[in-house]
C-alpha positions in Angstrom: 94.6 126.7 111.3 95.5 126.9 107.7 96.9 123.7 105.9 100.5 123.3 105.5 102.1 123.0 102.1 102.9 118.8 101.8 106.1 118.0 99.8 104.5 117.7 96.8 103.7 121.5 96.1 100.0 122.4 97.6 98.2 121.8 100.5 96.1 119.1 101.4 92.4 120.2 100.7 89.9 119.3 103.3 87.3 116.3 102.7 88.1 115.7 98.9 90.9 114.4 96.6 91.5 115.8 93.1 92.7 113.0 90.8 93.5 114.1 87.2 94.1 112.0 84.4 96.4 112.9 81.6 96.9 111.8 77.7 97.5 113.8 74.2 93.8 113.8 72.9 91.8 113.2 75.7 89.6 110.7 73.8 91.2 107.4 74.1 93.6 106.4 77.4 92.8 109.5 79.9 89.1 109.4 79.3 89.1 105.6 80.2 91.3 106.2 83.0 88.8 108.9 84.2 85.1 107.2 83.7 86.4 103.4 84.6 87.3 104.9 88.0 84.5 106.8 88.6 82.4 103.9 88.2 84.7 102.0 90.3 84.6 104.9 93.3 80.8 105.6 92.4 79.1 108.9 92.3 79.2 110.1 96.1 82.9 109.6 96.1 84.9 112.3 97.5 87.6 111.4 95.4 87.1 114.2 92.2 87.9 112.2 88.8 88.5 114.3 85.5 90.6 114.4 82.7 92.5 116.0 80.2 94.7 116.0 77.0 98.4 118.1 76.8 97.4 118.8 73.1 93.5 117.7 73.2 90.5 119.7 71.1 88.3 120.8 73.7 84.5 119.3 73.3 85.3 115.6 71.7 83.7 112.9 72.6 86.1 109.8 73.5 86.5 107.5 70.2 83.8 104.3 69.3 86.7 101.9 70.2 87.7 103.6 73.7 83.9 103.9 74.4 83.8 100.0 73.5 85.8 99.1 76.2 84.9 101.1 78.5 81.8 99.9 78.5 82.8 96.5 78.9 85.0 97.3 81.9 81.1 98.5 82.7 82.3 102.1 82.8 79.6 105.3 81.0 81.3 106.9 78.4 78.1 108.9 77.6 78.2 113.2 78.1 82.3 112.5 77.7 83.8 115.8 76.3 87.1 115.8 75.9 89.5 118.8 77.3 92.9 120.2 76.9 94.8 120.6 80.4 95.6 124.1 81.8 97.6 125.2 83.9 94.4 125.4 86.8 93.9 121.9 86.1 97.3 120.8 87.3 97.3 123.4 89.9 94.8 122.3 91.9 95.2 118.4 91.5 95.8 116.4 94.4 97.3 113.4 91.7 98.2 113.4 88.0 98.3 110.0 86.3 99.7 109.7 83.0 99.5 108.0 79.9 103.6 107.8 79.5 106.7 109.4 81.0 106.4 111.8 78.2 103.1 113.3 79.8 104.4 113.4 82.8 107.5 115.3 81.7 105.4 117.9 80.0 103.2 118.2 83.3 106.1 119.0 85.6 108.1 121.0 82.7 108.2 124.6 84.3 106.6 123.2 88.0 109.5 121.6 89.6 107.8 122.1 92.8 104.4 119.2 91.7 107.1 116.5 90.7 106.1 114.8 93.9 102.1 114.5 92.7 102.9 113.6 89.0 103.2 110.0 88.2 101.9 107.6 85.3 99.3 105.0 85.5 101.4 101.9 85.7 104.3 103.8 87.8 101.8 104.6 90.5 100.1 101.5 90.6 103.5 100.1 91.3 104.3 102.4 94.1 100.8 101.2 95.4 101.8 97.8 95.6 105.0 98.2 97.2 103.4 100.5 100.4 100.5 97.6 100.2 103.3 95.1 100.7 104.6 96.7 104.0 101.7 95.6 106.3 101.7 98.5 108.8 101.4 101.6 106.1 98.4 99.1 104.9 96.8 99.1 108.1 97.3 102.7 108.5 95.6 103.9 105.4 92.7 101.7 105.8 91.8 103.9 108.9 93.2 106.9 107.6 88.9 107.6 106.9 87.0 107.8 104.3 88.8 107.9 100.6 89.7 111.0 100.4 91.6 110.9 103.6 93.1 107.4 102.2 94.5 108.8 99.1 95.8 111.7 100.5 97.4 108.8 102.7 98.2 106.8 100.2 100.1 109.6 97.7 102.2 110.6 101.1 103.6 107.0 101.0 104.2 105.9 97.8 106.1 109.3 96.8 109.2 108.3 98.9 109.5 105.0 97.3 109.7 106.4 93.7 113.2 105.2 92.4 113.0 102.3 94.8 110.7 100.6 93.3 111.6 98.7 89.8 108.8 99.8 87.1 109.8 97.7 83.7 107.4 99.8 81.5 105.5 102.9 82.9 104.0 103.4 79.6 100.7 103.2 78.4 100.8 103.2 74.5 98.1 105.6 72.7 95.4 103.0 70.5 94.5 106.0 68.2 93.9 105.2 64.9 94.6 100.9 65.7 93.0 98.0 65.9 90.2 97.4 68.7 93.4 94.8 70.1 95.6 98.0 70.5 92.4 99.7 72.5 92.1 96.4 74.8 95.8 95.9 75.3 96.0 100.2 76.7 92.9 99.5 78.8 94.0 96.2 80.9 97.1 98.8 80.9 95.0 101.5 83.0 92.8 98.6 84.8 96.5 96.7 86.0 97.8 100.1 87.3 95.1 101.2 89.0 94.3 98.1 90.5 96.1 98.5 93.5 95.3 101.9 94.1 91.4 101.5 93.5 91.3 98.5 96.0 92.5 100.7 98.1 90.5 103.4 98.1 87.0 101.3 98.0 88.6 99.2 101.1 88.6 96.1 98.2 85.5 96.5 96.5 87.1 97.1 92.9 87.5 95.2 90.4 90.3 93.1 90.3 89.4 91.6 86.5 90.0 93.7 83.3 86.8 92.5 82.0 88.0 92.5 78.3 88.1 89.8 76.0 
């Protein structure tokens, strides 16, 4: 039996999760965003991690700073190329994390019907919190399976609660061209919004710390 459509515009796809980061270069906040949580979901995750810039140069590698902090959030930044998101990209994403509301507005301008899948960073991990908070849907995603089958969980419950759920600043401000403060200020950003969600999917086993200094 085929999948049906969920309320968010596609259909569920069986045994993995498509999570796509999303910036303006692709060098600095996305590509963060994209190796710090595949070193926190490791290699044989079933959760899918990539990347992407709205106005990136294709082939870049991420910037010395960004790499810096990866690093210390122990994260790989090497083989990082950086590339600009097409329409496939967001077509076939399960979740789209932002940098900023901006990104997200340029996302969902002309797809009306993927609102429900496109968040930013901070908002989401948010939303995360607040279905964390109500002990039953916690319990129910933590045997929902493996983490595919928890973030597909996980996305179906924290989509309602957008608007309920006060966000004071979903924004994650771009470090390009600052100080290596303005790349560690961006990055305990990214690690505080997807806190919540990572916990989650590793049933608790990522890191809670932002590791920078």
């Amino acid at each position: 039996m085929a999948a049906r459509p969920d309320p968010g515009g596609i259909a569920p796809h069986e045994g993995r999760f498509r999570l796509l980061f999303v910036c303006t270069g692709n060098i600095c906040r996305s590509a963060i965003a994209e190796r710090y949580t595949r070193a926190a979901l490791g290699a044989c995750s079933p959760v899918v991690v990539e990347s992407a810039g709205v106005r990136a140069v294709s082939g870049r590698p991420m910037t010395r700073r960004a790499a810096r902090v990866l690093e210390k959030l122990g994260g790989d930044p090497s083989g990082f190329a950086s590339r600009r998101l097409t329409s496939r990209m967001v077509e076939e994403a399960d979740l789209i994390l932002t940098a900023t509301t901006a990104h997200r507005g340029l996302v969902v301008q002309g797809r009306p019907r993927i609102a429900g899948r496109v968040f930013t960073i901070v908002e989401f991990g948010a939303l995360t919190g607040a279905v964390l908070a109500r002990p039953r849907s916690a319990v129910e995603i933590a045997q929902a399976g493996d983490p595919a089958r928890r973030a597909h969980a996980l996305l179906a419950r924290a989509r309602p609660l957008r608007g309920l759920v006060r966000v004071e600043d979903p924004d994650v401000p771009d470090p390009f061209g600052g100080s290596m403060l303005a790349y560690r200020s961006a990055a305990r950003l990214i690690v505080a919004g997807l806190s919540a969600p990572l916990a989650t999917l590793t049933a608790g086993a990522a890191p809670t710390s932002t590791g920078i200094r």
